[in-house]
DRENPA-3360 file (N, C-alpha, C; in nm, 2 decimals, always signed):
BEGIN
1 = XXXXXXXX = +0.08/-0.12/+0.00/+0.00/+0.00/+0.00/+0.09/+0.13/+0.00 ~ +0.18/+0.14/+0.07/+0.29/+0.27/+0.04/+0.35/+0.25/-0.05 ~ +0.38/+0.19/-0.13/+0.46/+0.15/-0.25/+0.35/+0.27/-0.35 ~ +0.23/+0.19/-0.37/+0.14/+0.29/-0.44/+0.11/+0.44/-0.44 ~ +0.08/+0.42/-0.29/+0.06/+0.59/-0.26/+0.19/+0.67/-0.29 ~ +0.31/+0.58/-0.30/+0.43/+0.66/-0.30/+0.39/+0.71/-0.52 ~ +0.36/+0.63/-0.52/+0.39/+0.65/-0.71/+0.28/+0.73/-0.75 ~ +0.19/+0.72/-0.64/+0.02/+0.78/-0.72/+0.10/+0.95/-0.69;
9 = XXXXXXXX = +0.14/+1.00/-0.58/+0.19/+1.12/-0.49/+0.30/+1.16/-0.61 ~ +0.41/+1.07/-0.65/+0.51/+1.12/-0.75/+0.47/+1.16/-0.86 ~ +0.34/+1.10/-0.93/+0.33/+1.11/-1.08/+0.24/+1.24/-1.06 ~ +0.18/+1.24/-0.95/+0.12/+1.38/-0.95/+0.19/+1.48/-0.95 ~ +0.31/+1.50/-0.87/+0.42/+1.62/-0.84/+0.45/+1.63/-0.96 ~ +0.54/+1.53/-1.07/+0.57/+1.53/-1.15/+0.48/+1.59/-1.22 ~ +0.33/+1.54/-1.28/+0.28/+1.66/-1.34/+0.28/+1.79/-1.32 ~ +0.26/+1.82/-1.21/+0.23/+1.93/-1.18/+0.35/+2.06/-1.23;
17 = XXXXXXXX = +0.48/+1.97/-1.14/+0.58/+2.05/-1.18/+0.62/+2.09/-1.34 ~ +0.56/+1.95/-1.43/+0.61/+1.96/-1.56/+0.53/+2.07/-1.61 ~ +0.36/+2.13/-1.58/+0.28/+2.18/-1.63/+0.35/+2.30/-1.57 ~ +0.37/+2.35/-1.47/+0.42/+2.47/-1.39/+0.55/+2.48/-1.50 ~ +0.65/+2.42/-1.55/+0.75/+2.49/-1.62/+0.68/+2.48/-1.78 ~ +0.64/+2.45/-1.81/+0.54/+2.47/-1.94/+0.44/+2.61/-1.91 ~ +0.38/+2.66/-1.82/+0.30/+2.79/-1.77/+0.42/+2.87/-1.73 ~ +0.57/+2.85/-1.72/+0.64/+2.98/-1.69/+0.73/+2.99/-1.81;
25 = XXXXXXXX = +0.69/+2.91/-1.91/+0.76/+2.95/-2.03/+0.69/+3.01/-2.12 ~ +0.55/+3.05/-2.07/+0.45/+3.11/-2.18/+0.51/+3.26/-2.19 ~ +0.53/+3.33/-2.09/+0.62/+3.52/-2.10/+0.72/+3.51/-2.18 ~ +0.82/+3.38/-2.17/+0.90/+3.34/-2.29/+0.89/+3.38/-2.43 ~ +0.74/+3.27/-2.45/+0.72/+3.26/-2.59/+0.69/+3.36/-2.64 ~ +0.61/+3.47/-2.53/+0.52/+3.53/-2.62/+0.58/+3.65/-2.64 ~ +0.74/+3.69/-2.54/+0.79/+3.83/-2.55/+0.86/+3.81/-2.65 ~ +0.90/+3.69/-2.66/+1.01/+3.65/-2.79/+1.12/+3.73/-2.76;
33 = XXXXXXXX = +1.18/+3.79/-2.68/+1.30/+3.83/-2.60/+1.32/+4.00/-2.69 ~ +1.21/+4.02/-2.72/+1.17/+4.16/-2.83/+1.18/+4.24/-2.66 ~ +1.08/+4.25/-2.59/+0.99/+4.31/-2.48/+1.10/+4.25/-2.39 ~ +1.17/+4.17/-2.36/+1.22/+4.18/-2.24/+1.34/+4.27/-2.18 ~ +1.29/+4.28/-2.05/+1.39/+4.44/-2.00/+1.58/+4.43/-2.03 ~ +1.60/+4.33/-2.06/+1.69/+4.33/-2.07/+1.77/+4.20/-2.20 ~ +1.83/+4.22/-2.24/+1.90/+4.18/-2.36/+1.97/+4.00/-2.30 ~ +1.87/+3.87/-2.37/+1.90/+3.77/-2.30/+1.90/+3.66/-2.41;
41 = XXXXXXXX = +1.92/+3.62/-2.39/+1.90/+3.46/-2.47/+1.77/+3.43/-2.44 ~ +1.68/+3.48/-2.52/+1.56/+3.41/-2.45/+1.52/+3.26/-2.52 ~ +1.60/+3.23/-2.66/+1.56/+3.11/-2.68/+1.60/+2.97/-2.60 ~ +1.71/+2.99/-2.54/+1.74/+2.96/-2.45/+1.69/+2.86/-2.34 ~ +1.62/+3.03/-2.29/+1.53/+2.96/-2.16/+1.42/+2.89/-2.21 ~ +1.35/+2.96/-2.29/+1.25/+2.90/-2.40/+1.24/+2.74/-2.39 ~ +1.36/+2.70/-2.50/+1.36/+2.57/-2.48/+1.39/+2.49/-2.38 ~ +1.50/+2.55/-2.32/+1.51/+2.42/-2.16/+1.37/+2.39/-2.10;
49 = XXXXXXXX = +1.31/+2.56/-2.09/+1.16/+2.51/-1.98/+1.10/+2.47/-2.07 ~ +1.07/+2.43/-2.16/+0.97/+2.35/-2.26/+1.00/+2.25/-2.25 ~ +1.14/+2.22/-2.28/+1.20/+2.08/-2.27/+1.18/+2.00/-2.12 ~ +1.24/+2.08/-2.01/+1.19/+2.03/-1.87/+1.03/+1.98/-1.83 ~ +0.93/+2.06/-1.89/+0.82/+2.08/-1.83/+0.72/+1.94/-1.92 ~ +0.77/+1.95/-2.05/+0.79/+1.79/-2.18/+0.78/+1.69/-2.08 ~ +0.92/+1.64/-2.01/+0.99/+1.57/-1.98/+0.94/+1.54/-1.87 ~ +0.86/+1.63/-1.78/+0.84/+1.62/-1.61/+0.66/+1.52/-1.66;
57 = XXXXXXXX = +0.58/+1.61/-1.79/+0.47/+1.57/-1.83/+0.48/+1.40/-1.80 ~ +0.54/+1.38/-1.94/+0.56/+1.22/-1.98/+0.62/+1.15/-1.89 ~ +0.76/+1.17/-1.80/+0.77/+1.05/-1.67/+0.59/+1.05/-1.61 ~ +0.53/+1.16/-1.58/+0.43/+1.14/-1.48/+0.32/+1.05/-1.63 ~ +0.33/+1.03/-1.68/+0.19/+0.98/-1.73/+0.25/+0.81/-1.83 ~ +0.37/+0.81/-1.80/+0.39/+0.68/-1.91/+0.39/+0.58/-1.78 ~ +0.40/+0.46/-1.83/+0.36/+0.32/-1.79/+0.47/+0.33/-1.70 ~ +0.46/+0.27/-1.56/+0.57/+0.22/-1.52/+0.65/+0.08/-1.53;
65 = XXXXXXXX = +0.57/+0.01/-1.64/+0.67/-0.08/-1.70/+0.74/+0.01/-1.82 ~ +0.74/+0.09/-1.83/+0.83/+0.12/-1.92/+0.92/+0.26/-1.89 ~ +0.89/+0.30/-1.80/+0.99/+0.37/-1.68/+1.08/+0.31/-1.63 ~ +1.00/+0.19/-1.58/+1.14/+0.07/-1.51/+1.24/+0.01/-1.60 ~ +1.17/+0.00/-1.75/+1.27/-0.05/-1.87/+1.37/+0.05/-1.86 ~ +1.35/+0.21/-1.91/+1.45/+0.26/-1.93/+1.52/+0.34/-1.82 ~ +1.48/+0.27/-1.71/+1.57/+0.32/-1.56/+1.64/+0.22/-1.53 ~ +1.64/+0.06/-1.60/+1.73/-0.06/-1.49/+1.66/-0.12/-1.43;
73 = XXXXXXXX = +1.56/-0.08/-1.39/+1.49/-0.13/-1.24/+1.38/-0.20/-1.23 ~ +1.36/-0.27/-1.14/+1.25/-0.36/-1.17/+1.10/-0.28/-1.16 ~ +1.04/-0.36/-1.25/+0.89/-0.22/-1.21/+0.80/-0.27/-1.08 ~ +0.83/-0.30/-0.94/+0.79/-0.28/-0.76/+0.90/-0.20/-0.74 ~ +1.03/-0.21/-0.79/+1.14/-0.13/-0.69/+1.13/+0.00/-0.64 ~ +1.11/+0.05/-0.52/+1.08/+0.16/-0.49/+1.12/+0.25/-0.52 ~ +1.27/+0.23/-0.52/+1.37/+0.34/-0.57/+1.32/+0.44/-0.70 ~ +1.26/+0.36/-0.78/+1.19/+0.39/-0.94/+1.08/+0.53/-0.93;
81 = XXXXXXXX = +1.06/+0.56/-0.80/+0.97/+0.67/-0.78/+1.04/+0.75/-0.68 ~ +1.09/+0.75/-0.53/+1.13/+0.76/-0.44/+1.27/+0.87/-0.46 ~ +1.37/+0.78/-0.51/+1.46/+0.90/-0.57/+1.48/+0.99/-0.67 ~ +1.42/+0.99/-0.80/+1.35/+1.11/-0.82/+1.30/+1.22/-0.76 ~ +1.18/+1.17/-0.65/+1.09/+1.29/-0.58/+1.18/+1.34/-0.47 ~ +1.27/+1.28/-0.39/+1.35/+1.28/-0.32/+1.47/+1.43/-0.36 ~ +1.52/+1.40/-0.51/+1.55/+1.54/-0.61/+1.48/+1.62/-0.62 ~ +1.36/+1.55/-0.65/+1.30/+1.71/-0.73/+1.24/+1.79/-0.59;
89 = XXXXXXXX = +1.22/+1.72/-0.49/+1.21/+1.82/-0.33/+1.32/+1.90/-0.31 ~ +1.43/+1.81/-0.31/+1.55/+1.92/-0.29/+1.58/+2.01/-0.36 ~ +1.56/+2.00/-0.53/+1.61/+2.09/-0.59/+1.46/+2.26/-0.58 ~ +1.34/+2.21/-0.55/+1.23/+2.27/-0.50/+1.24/+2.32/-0.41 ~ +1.29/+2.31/-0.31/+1.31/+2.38/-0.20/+1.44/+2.47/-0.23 ~ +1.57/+2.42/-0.27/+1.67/+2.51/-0.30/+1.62/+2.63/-0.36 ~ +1.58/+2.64/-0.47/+1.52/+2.71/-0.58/+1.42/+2.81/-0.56 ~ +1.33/+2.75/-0.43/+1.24/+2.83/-0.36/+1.31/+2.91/-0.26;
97 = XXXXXXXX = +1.43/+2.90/-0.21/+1.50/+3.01/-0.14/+1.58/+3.11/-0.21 ~ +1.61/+3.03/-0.30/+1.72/+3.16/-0.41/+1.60/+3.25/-0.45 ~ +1.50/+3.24/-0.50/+1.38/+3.30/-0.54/+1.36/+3.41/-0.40 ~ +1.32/+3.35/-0.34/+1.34/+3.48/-0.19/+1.40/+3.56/-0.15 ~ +1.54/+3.47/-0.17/+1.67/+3.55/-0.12/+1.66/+3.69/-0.25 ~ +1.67/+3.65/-0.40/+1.66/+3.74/-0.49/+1.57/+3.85/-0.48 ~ +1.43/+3.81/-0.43/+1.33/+3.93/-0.44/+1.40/+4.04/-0.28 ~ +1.42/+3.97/-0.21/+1.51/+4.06/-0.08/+1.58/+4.10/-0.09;
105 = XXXXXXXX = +1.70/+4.05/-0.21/+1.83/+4.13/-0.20/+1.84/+4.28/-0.25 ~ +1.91/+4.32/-0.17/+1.91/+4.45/-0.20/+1.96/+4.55/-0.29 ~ +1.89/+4.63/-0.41/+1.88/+4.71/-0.55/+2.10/+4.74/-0.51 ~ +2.14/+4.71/-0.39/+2.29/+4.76/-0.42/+2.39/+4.64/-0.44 ~ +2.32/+4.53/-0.50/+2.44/+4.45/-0.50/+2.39/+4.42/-0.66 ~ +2.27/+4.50/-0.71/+2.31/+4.51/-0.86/+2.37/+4.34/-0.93 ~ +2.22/+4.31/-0.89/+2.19/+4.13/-1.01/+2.23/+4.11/-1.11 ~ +2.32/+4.06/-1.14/+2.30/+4.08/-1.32/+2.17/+3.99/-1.33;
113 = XXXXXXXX = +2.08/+4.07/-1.45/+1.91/+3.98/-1.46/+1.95/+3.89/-1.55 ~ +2.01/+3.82/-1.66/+2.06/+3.77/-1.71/+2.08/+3.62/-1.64 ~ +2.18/+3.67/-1.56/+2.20/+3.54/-1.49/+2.08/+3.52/-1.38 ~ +2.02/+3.61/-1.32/+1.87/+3.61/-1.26/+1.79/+3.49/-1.30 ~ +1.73/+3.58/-1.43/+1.67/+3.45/-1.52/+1.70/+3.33/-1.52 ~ +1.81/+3.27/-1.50/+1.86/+3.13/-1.56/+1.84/+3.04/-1.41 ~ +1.87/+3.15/-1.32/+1.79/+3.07/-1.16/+1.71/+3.08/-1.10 ~ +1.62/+3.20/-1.15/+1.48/+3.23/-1.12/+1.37/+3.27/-1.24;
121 = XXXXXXXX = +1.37/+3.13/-1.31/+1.29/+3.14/-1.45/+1.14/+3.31/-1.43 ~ +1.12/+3.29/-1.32/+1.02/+3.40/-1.28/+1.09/+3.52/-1.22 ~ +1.18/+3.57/-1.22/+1.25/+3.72/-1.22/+1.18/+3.79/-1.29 ~ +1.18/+3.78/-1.41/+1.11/+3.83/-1.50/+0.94/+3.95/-1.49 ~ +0.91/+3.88/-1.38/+0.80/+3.94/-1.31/+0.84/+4.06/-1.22 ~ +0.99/+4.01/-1.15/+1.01/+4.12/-1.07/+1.11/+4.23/-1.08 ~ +1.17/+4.21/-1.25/+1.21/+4.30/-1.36/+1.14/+4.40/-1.42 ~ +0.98/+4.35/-1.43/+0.89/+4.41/-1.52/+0.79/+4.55/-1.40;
129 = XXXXXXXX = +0.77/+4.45/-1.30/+0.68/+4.54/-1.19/+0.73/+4.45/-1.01 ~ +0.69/+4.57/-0.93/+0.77/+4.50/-0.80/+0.64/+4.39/-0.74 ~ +0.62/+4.29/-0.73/+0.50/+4.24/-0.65/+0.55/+4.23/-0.51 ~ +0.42/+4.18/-0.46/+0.40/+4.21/-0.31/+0.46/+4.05/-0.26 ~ +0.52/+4.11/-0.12/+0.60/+4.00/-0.10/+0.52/+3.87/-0.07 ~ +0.34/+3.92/-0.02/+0.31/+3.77/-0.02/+0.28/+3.72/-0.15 ~ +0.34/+3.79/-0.28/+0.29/+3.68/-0.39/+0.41/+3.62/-0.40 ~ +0.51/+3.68/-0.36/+0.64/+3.61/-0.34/+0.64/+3.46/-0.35;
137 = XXXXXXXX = +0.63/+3.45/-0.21/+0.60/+3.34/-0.06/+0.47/+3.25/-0.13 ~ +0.40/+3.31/-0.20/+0.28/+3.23/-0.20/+0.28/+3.18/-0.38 ~ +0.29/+3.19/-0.48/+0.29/+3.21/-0.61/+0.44/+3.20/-0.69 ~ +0.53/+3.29/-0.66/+0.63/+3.32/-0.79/+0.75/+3.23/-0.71 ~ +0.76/+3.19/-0.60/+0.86/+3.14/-0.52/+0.87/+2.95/-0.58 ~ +0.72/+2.96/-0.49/+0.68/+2.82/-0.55/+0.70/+2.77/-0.70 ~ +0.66/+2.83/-0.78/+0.68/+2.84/-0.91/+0.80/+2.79/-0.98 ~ +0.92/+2.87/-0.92/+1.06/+2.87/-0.92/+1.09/+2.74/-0.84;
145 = XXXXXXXX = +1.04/+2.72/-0.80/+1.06/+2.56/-0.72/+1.02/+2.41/-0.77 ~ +0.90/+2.47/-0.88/+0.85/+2.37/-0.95/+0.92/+2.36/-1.05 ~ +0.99/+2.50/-1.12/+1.05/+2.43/-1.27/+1.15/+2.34/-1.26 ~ +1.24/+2.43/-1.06/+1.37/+2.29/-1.06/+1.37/+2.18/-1.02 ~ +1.22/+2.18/-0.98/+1.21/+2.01/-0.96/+1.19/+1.95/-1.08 ~ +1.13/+2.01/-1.17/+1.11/+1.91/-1.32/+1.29/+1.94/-1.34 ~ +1.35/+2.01/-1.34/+1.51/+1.99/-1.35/+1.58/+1.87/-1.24 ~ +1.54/+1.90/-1.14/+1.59/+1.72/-1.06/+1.51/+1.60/-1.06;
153 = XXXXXXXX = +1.38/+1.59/-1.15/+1.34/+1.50/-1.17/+1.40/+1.43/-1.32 ~ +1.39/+1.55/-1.42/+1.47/+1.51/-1.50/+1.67/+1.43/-1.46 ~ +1.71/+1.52/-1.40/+1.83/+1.46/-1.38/+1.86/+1.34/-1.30 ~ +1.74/+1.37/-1.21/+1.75/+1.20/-1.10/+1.71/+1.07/-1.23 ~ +1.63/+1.09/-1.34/+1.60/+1.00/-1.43/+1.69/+0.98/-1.53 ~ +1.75/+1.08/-1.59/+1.91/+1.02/-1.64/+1.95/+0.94/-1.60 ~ +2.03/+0.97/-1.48/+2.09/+0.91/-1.37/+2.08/+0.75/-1.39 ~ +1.98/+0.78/-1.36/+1.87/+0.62/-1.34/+1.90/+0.55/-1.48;
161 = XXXXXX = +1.88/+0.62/-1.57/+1.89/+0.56/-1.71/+2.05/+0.53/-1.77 ~ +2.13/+0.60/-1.73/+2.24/+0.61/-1.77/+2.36/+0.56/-1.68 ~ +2.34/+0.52/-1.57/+2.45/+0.48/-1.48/+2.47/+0.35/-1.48 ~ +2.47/+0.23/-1.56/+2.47/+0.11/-1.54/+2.51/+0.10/-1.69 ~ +2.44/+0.23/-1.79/+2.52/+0.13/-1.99/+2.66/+0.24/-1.99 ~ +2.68/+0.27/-1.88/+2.83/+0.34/-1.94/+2.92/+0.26/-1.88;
% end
């Protein structure tokens, strides 16, 4: 019975997160890096978060026999859900403090936004207009937390897939 609830609980995060970096790639698409405050690579970001939020989609919705084919692992092995989610929390929670720490830091240590962007896919909001710190805490933080979990879900699933044919 925990075995399940563990996979039913992952494939949901997993969506979730993959949909959340697919919805913070839409200001991407649609500025086309014309409109944005500052001079960036936006294709860039564009495709990674498309590519991540792709990637976070399809682990949560494909078969877990065929998850377990191209992870190694048997399809009960716990591990097959477990360390992924286990990443994509960490890297969620990391991501959710840099996002904080950025909106607090102070206009004198002069961000480059550039590199902003590349760690807080959602800067972008607080380049454009200042929001209120509870949408911070409650909305743009989270957010920033979800795309790098679809980035450590992705990477925990490499991992998984690639550490045993090299």
């Amino acid at each position: 019975m925990r075995g399940r609830a563990i996979r039913i609980t992952s494939r949901i995060v997993f969506l979730v997160c993959g949909l959340v970096s697919l919805l913070t790639d839409v200001p991407y698409a649609l500025l086309r890096g014309v409109d944005l405050p500052v001079q960036s690579e936006w294709v860039l970001f564009f495709v990674v978060l498309a590519a991540l939020g792709v990637f976070s989609v399809v682990v949560a919705l494909l078969p877990r026999s065929w998850l377990a084919k191209v992870c190694n692992k048997d399809r009960d092995d716990e591990h097959l859900f477990i360390a992924p989610l286990k990443l994509l929390g960490a890297c969620a929670a990391i991501s959710y403090l840099v996002a904080v720490g950025a909106y607090f830091a102070p206009h004198s240590w002069n961000l480059d936004p550039q590199f902003m962007l590349a760690l807080c896919p959602l800067y972008i909001v607080k380049m454009t207009f200042d929001p209120a710190p509870i949408l911070i805490f409650l909305l743009l933080a989270p957010m920033n937390g979800a795309v790098y979990g679809s980035l450590g879900l992705t990477l925990s699933c490499a991992w998984f897939a690639f550490r045993k044919r090299v």
